[in-house]
SEDOVO-45958 format. One record per residue: z, y, x of N, C-alpha, C in turn; residue in three letters. Coordinates in steps of 0.2 Angstrom, whole numbers, padded with zeros to 4 digits, always signed. Atoms other than C-alpha are relative to their C-alpha. Layout:
N
ZYXZYXZYXAla
...
END
This chain:
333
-0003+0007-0002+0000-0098+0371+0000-0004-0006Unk
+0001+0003+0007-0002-0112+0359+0009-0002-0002Unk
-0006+0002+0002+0014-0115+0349+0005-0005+0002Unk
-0003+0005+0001+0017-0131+0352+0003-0003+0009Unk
-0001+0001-0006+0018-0130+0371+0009+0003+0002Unk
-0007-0005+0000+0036-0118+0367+0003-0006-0004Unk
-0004+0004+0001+0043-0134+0361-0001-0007+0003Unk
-0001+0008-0004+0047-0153+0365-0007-0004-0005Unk
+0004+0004+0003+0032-0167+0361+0003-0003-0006Unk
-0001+0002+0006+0043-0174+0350+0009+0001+0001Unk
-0008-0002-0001+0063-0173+0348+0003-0006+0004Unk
-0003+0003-0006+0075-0182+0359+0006-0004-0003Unk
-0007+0002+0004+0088-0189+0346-0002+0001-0008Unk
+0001+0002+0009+0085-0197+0327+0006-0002+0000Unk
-0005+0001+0004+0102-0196+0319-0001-0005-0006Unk
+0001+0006+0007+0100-0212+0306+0005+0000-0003Unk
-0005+0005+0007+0109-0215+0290-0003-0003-0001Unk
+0001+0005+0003+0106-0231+0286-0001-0001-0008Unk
-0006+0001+0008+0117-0230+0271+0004+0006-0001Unk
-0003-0005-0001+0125-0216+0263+0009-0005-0005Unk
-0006+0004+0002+0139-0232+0257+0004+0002+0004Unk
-0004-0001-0003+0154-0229+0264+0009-0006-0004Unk
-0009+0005+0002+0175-0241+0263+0004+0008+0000Unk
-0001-0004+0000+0180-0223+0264-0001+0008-0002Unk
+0003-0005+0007+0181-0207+0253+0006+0008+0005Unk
-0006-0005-0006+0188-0192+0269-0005+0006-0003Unk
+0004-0006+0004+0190-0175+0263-0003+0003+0002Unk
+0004-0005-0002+0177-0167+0275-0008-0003+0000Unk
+0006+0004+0000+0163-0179+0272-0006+0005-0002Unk
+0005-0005+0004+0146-0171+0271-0005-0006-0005Unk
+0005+0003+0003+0137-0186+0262+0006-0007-0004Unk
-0004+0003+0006+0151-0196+0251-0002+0000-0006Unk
+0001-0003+0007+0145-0188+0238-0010-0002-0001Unk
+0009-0001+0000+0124-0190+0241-0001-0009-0004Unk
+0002+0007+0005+0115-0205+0231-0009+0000+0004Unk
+0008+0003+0000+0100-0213+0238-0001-0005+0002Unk
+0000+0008-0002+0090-0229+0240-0001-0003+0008Unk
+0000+0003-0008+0089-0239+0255-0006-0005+0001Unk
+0005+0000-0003+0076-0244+0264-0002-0009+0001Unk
-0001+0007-0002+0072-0264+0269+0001-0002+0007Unk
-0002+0000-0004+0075-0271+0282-0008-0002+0006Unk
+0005-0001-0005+0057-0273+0288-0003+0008-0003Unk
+0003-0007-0001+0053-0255+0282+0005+0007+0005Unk
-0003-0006-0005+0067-0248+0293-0003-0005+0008Unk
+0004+0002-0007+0058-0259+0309-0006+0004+0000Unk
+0006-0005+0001+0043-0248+0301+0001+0006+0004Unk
-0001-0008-0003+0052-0231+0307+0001-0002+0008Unk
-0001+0000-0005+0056-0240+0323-0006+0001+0004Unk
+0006-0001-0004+0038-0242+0328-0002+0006-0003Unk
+0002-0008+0000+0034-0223+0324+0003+0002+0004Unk
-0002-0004-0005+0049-0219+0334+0000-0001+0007Unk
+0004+0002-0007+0043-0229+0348-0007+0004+0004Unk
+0008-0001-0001+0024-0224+0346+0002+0009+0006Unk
+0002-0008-0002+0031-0205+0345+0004+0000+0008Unk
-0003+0001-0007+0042-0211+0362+0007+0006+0000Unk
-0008-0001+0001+0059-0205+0355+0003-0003+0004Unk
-0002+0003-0003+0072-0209+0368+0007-0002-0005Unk
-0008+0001+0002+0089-0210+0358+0001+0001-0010Unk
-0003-0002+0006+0093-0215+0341+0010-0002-0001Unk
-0009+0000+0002+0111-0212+0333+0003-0002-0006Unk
-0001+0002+0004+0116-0223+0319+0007+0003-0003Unk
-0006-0005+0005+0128-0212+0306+0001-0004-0009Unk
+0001+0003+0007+0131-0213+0289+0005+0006-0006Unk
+0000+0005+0003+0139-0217+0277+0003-0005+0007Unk
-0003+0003-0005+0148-0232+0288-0008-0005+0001Unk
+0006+0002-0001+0133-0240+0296+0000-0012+0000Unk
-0001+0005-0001+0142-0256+0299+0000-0007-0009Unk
+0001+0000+0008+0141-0259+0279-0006-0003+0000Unk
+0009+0000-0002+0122-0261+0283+0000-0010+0003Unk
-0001+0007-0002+0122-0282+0285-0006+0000+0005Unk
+0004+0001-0005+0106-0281+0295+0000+0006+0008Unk
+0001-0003-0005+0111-0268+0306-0001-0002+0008Unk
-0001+0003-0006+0114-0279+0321-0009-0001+0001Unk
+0007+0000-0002+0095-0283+0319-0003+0006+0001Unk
+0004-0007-0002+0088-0265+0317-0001+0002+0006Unk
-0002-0003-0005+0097-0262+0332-0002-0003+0005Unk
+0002+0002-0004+0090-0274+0341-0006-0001+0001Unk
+0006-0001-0004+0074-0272+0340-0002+0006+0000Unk
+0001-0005-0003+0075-0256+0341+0002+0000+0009Unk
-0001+0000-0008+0081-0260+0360-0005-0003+0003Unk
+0005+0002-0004+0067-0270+0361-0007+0005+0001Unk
+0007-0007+0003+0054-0256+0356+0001+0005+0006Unk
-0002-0006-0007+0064-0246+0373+0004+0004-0004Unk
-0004-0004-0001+0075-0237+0364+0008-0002+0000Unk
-0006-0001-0001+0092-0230+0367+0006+0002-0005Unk
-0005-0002+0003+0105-0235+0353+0006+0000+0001Unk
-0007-0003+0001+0121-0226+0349+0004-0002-0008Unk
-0002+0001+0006+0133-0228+0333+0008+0005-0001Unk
-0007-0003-0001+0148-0218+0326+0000-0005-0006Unk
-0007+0005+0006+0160-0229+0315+0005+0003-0001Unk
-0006+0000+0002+0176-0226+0307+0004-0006+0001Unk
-0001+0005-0001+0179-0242+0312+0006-0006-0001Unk
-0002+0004+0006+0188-0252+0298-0003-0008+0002Unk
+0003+0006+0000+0176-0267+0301+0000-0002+0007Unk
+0000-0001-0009+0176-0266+0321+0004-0006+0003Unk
-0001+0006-0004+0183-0282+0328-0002+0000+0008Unk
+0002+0004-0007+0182-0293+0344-0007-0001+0000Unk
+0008+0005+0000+0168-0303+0338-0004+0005-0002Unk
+0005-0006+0001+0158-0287+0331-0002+0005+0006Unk
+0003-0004-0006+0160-0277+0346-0005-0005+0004Unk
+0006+0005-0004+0152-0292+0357-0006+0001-0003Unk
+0007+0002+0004+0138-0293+0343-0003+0008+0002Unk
+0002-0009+0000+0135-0272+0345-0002-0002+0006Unk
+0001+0000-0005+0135-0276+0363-0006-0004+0002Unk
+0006+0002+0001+0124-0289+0362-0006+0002-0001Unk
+0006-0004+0004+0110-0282+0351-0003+0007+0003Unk
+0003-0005-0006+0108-0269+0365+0005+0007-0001Unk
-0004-0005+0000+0121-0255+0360+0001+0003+0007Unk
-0003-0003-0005+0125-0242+0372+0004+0002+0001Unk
-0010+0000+0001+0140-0236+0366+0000+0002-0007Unk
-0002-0001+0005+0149-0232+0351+0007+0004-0003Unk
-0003-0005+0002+0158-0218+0343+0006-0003-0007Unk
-0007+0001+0008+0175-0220+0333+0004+0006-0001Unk
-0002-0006+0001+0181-0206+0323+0009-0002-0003Unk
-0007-0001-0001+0200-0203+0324+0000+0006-0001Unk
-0003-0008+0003+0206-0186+0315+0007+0003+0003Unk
-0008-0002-0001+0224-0184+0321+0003-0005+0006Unk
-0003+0003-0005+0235-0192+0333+0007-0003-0003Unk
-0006+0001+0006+0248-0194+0319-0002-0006-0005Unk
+0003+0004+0004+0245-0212+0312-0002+0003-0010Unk
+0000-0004+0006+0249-0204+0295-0003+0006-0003Unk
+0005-0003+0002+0239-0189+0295-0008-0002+0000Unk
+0012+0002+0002+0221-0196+0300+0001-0007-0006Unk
+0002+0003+0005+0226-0210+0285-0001+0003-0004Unk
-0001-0003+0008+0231-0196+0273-0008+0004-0001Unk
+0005-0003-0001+0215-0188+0278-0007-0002-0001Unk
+0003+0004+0001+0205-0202+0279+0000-0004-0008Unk
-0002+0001+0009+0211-0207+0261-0001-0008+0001Unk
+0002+0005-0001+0211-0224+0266+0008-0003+0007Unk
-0008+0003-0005+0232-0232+0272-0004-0007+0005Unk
-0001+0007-0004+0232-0241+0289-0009+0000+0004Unk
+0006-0002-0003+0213-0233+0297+0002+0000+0005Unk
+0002+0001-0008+0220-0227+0312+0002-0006+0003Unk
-0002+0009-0005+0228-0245+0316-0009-0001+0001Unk
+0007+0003+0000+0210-0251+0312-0004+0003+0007Unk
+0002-0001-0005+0204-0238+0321+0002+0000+0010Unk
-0002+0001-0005+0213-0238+0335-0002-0006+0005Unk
+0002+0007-0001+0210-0257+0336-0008-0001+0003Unk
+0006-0001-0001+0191-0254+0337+0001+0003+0006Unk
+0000-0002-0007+0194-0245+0352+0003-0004+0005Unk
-0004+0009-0004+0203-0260+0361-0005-0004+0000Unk
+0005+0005+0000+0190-0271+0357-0009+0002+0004Unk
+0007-0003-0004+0175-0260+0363+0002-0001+0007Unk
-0001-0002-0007+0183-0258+0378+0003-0008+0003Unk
-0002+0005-0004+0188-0277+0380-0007-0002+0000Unk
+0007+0003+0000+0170-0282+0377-0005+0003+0006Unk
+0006-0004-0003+0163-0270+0390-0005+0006-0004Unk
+0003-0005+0001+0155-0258+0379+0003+0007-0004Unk
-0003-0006+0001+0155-0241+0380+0005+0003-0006Unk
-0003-0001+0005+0167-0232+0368+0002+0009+0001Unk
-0003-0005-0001+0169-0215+0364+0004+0002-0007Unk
-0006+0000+0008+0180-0204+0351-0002+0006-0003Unk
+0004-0005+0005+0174-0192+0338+0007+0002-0003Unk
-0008-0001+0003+0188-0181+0332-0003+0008-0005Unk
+0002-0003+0005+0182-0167+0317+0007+0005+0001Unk
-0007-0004-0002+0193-0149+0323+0000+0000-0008Unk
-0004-0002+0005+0203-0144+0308+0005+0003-0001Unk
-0005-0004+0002+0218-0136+0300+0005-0008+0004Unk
-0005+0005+0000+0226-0156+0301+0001+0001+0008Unk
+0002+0003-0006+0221-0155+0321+0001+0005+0006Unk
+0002-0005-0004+0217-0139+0330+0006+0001+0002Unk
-0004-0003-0004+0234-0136+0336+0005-0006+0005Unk
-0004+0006-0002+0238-0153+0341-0007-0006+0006Unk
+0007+0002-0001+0220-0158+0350+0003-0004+0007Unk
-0001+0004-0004+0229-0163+0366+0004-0005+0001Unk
-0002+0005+0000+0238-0175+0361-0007-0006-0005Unk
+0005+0006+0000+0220-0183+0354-0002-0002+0007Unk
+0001+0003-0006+0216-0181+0372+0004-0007+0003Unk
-0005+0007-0001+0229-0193+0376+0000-0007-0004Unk
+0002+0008+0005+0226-0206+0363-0006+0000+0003Unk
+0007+0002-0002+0208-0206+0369+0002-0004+0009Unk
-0004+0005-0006+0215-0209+0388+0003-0010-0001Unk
-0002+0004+0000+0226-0221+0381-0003-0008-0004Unk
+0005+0005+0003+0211-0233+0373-0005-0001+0003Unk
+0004+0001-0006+0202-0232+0388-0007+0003-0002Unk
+0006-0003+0001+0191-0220+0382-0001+0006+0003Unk
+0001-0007-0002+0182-0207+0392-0004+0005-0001Unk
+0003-0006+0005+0172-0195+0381+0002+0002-0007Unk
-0004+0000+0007+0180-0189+0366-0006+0009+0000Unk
+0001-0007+0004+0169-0175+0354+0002+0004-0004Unk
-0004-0003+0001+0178-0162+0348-0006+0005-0005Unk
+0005-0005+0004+0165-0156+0332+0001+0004-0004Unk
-0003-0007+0005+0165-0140+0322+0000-0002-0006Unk
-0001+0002+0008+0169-0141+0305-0007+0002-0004Unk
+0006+0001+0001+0153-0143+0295-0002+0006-0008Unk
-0002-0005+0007+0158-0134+0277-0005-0003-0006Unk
+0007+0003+0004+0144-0148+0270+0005-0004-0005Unk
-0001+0005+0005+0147-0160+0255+0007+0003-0002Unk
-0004+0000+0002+0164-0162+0252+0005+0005+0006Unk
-0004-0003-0005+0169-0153+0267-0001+0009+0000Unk
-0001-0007+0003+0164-0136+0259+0004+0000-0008Unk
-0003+0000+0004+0171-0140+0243+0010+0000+0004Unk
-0008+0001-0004+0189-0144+0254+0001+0006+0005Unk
+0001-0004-0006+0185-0129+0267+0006+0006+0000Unk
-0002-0007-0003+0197-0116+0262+0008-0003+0002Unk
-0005+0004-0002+0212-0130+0265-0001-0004+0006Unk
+0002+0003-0007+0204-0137+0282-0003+0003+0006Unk
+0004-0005-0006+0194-0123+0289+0004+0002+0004Unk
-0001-0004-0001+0198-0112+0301-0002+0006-0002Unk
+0004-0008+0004+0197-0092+0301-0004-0001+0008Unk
+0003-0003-0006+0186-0086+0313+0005+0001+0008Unk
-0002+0000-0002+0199-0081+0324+0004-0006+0004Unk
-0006+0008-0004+0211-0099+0326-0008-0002+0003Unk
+0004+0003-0004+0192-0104+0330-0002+0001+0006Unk
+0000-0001-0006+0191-0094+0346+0007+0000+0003Unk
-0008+0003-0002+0211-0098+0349-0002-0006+0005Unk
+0002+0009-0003+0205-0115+0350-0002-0002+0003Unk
+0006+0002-0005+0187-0112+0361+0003+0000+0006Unk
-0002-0001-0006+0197-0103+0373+0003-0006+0004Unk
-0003+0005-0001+0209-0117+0375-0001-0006+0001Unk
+0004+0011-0001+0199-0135+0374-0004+0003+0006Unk
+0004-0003-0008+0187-0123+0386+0003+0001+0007Unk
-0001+0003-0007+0198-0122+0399+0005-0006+0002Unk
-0001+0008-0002+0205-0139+0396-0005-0003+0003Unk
+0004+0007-0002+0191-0146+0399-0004+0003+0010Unk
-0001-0002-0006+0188-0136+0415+0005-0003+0005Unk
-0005+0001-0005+0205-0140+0423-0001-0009+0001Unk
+0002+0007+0003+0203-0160+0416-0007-0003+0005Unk
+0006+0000-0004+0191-0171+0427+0001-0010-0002Unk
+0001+0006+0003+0196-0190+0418-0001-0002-0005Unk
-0001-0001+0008+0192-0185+0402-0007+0004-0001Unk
+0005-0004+0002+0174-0178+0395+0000+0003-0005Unk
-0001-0003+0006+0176-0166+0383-0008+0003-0002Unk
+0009-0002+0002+0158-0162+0373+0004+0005-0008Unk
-0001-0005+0006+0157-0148+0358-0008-0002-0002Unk
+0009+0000+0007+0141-0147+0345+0001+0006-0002Unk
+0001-0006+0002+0144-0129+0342-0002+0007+0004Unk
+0003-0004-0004+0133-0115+0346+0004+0006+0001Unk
-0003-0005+0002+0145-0101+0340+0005+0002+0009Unk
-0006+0002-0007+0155-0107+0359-0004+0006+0003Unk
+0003-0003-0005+0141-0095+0369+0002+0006-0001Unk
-0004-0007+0002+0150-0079+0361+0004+0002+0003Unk
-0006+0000-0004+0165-0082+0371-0004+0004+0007Unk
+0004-0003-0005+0163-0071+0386+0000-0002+0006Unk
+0002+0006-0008+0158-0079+0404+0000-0007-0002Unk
+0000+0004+0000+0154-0094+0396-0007-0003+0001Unk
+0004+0001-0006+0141-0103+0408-0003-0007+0000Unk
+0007+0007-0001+0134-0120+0400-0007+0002+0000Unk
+0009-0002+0000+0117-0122+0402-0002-0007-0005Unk
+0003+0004+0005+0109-0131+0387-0007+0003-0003Unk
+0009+0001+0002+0091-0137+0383-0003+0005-0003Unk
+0002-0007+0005+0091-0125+0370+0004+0008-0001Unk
-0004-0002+0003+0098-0110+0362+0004+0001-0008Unk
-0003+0001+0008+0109-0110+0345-0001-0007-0002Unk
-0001+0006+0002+0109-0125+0335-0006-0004+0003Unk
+0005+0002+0000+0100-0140+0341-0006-0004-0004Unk
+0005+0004+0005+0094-0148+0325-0005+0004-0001Unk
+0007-0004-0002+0076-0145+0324-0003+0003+0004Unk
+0000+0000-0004+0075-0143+0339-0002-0004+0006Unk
+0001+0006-0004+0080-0157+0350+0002-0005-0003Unk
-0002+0005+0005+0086-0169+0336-0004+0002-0008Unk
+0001+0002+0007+0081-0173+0318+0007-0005-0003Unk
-0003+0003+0005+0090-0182+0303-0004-0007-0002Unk
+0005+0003+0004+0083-0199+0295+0006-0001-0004Unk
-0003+0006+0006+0090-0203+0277+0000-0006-0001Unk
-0001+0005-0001+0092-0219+0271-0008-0002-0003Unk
+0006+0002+0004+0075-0218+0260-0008+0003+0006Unk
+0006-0002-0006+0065-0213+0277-0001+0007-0004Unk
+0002-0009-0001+0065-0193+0271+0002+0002+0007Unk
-0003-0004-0005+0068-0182+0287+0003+0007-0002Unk
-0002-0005+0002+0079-0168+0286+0001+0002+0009Unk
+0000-0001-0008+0083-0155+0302+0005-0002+0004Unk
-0008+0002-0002+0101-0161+0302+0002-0003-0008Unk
-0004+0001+0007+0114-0172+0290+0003+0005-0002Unk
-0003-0003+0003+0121-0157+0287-0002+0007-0005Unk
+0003-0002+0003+0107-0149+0279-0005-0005-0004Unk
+0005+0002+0007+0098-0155+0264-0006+0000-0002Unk
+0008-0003+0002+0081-0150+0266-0005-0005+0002Unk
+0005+0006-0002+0067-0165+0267-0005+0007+0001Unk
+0007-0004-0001+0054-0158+0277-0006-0004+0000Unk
+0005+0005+0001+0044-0174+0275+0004-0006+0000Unk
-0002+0005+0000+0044-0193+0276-0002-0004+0005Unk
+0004+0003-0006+0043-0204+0291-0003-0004-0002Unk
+0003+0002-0001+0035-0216+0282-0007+0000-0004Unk
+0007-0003+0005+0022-0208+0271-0003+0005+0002Unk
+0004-0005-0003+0018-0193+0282+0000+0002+0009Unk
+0001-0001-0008+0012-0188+0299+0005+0006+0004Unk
-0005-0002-0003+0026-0186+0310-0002+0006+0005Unk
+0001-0006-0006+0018-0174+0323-0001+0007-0004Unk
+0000-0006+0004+0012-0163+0308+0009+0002-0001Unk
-0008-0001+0004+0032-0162+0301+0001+0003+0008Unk
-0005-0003-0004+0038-0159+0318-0003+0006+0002Unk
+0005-0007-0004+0024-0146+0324+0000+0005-0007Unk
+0001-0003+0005+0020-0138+0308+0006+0003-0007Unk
-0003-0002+0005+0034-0138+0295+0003+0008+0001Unk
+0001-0006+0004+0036-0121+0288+0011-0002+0002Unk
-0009-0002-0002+0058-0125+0290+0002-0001+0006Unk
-0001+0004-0007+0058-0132+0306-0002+0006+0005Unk
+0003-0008-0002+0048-0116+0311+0005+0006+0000Unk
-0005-0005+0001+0061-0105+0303+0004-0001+0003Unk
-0005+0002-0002+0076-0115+0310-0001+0002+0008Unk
+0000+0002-0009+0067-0113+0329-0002+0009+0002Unk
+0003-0007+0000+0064-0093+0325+0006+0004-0003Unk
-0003-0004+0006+0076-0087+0317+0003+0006+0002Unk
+0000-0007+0002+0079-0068+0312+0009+0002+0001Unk
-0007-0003+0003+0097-0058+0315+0000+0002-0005Unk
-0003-0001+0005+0104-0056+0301+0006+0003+0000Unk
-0006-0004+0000+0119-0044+0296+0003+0001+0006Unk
-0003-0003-0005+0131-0042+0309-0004-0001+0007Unk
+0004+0002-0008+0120-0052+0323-0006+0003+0000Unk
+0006-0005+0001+0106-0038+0320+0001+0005+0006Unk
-0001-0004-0004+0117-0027+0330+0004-0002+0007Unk
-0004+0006-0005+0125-0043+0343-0004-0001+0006Unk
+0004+0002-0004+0122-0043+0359+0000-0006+0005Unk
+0001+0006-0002+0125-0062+0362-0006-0003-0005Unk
+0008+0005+0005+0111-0067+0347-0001-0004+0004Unk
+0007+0002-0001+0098-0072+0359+0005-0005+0003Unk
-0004+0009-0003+0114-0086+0367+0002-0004-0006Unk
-0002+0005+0007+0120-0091+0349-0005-0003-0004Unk
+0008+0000+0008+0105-0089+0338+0003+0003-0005Unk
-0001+0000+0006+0117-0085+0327+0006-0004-0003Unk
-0003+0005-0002+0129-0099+0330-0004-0005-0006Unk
+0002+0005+0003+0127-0115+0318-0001+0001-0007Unk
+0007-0002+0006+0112-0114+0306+0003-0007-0006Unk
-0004+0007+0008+0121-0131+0294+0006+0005-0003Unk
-0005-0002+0004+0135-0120+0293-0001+0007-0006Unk
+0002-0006+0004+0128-0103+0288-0007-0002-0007Unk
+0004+0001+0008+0116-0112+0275+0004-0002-0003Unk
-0005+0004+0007+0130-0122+0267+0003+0005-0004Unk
-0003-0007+0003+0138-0104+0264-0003+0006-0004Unk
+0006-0008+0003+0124-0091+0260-0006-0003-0003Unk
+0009+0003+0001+0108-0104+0257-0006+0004+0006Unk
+0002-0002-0004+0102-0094+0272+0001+0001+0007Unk
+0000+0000-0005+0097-0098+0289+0003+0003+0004Unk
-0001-0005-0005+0098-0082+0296+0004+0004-0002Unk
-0008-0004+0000+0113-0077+0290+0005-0001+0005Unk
-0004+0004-0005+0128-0078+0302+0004-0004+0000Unk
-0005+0006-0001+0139-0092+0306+0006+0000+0000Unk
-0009-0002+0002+0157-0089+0296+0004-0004+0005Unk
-0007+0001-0004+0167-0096+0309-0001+0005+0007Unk
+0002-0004-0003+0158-0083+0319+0007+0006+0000Unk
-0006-0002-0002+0174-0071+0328-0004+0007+0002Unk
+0004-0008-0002+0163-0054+0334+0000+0004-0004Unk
END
C-alpha cells in the first residue's frame, strides 16, 4: 500500500504564531523564552496562498499574543477570503468592544481566552501580570456582546486541578460554552517551572476521572481535553481521527519566520513553508514519519493500551527524554 494513502492529503489545522512577543511573561509558557524574526505582512498572505492551494481547512492564531501583531486583523482576513476557517487564542489584555467587532468582522470564528484560575489573584499571580483576569474576563463580555464565538482555555495545574469546577462556572458565567482543559506541556518555561506546577501521574488520573465524568453528566458546557495519555483510563470510549498525539498528524505548527514544526511544543523544523515543498515535508519528513510510527518504549513495550495512547503526549515525552518513543511522565500505568 502506498504510504501516503495511511495518512490525510494534507493536515487539518496550522497552529500560527505570528509573534513570539508577548505583554506577558506566565510561568508555564512554552515560547516566552524563543527569539525569532517575523515575517511581512505580505509574506505571511504568502503562506496563506499555500495553505489554500494545499486546501487547509482551519488555522489557529497563537503565539506569543497574536493581537500584538498590528496587521493581524488583515492576515485574518484574507485569510477568510482564501475559504479559510480562522480561530485565535488570546490572553486577552488588548480585547475590547471595538476589537472584538474588528475580529468579528475580518471573518473570525471564535476566539479562545485563557483564564488559569477562578481566583482573580491566582491566574494574576500566575500570569505575572496584576489585573489579567479583570481584563480577561472582560474579553469575554465583549466577545459575546459582539456576537462572536468565545471559548476559554484553562492550563490543568498544581494552581487549578483541584478547583477546575469552579472554572466551569466562570466559563458559564461569561456566556461561554466550551472551555479546554489542556495537559500541561513541560516546554519552555513550563518545564523549567514543572516540578512546582505539574502534577504526579497519579493527581493526573484523579483528575481524568473526575472532568471525565463531569463532562458526561454536564450537557450546557463542552468540556475538550488535548491529551492522549486520557485512552489509558479504562472504558473510555472517544473515538478520535487519530490515535496518541495529533501533531503531525492532523495539525502542524507555523513559527513566526515561516519554519514548520510538528507542534509549538516541539522544537524541531522540519522545513519551511516558504522555501520548501509542502507535500514533500508533510509526506516525506523523516520526523513526522517517526512521530506517526512510533516504537514502544520502556514500560509501554509491555502496555496493553499502546496501540490507544501511542504512548500518550509525544511534546511531553521529548521535552523530558529528547525521545519520542519514550513514554509520557504524566503517564499513571
Amino acid at each position: 500500500m502506498d504510504e501516503r494513502q495511511e495518512i490525510l492529503s494534507a493536515p487539518l489545522t496550522f497552529n500560527w504564531t505570528l509573534s513570539y512577543r508577548c505583554n506577558f511573561t506566565c510561568d508555564h509558557c512554552y515560547s516566552r523564552d524563543e527569539v525569532c524574526n517575523e515575517l511581512s505582512t505580505a509574506d505571511n498572505y504568502r503562506i496563506i496562498d499555500v495553505l489554500a492551494e494545499q486546501q487547509i481547512p482551519f488555522i489557529n492564531f497563537g503565539g506569543g499574543e497574536p493581537l500584538l501583531r498590528d496587521d493581524l486583523f488583515d492576515i485574518a482576513g484574507y485569510a477568510t477570503q482564501c475559504g479559510l476557517n480562522v480561530s485565535m487564542n488570546s490572553n486577552g489584555w488588548l480585547l475590547d468592544s471595538k476589537v472584538a467587532q474588528r475580529l468579528r468582522d475580518c471573518g473570525f470564528k471564535s476566539v479562545g481566552i485563557s483564564i488559569d484560575s477562578p481566583e482573580p489573584t491566582v491566574h494574576d499571580q500566575f500570569r505575572n501580570m496584576p489585573g489579567s483576569f479583570t481584563r480577561a474576563t472582560h474579553a469575554l463580555d465583549s466577545l459575546a456582546d459582539s456576537g462572536l464565538k468565545s471559548t476559554m482555555s484553562s492550563v490543568v495545574s498544581r494552581i487549578n486541578y483541584r478547583c477546575f469546577q469552579d472554572l466551569l462556572d466562570l466559563a458559564r458565567d461569561h456566556h461561554v460554552t466550551q472551555i479546554y482543559l489542556h495537559n500541561f506541556k513541560c516546554s519552555g518555561r513550563g518545564f523549567k517551572n514543572r516540578e512546582n506546577l505539574d502534577l504526579t501521574p497519579e493527581e493526573w488520573q484523579t483528575f481524568y476521572r473526575e472532568a471525565l465524568a463531569t463532562k458526561e453528566r454536564i450537557s450546557d458546557l463542552i468540556i475538550s481535553f488535548d491529551d492522549p495519555v486520557i485512552a489509558s483510563l479504562p472504558g473510555y470510549q472517544h473515538q478520535s481521527m487519530v490515535k496518541g498525539s495529533s501533531c503531525g498528524k492532523l495539525s502542524l505548527h507555523l513559527r513566526p519566520n515561516g519554519d514548520i514544526t510538528p507542534c509549538g511544543f516541539i522544537p524541531v523544523v522540519v522545513g519551511n513553508i516558504l522555501k520548501d515543498d509542502f507535500e514533500t515535508i508533510w509526506f516525506e519528513s523523516p520526523v513526522l514519519k517517526a512521530m506517526r510510527s512510533k516504537v514502544a518504549s520502556g514500560k509501554c513495550a509491555s502496555c496493553s493500551v499502546f496501540e490507544d495512547c501511542q504512548g500518550g503526549c509525544t511534546a511531553r515525552a521529548f521535552a523530558t527524554t529528547g525521545d519520542f518513543n519514550q513514554p509520557d511522565p504524566h503517564c499513571w500505568k
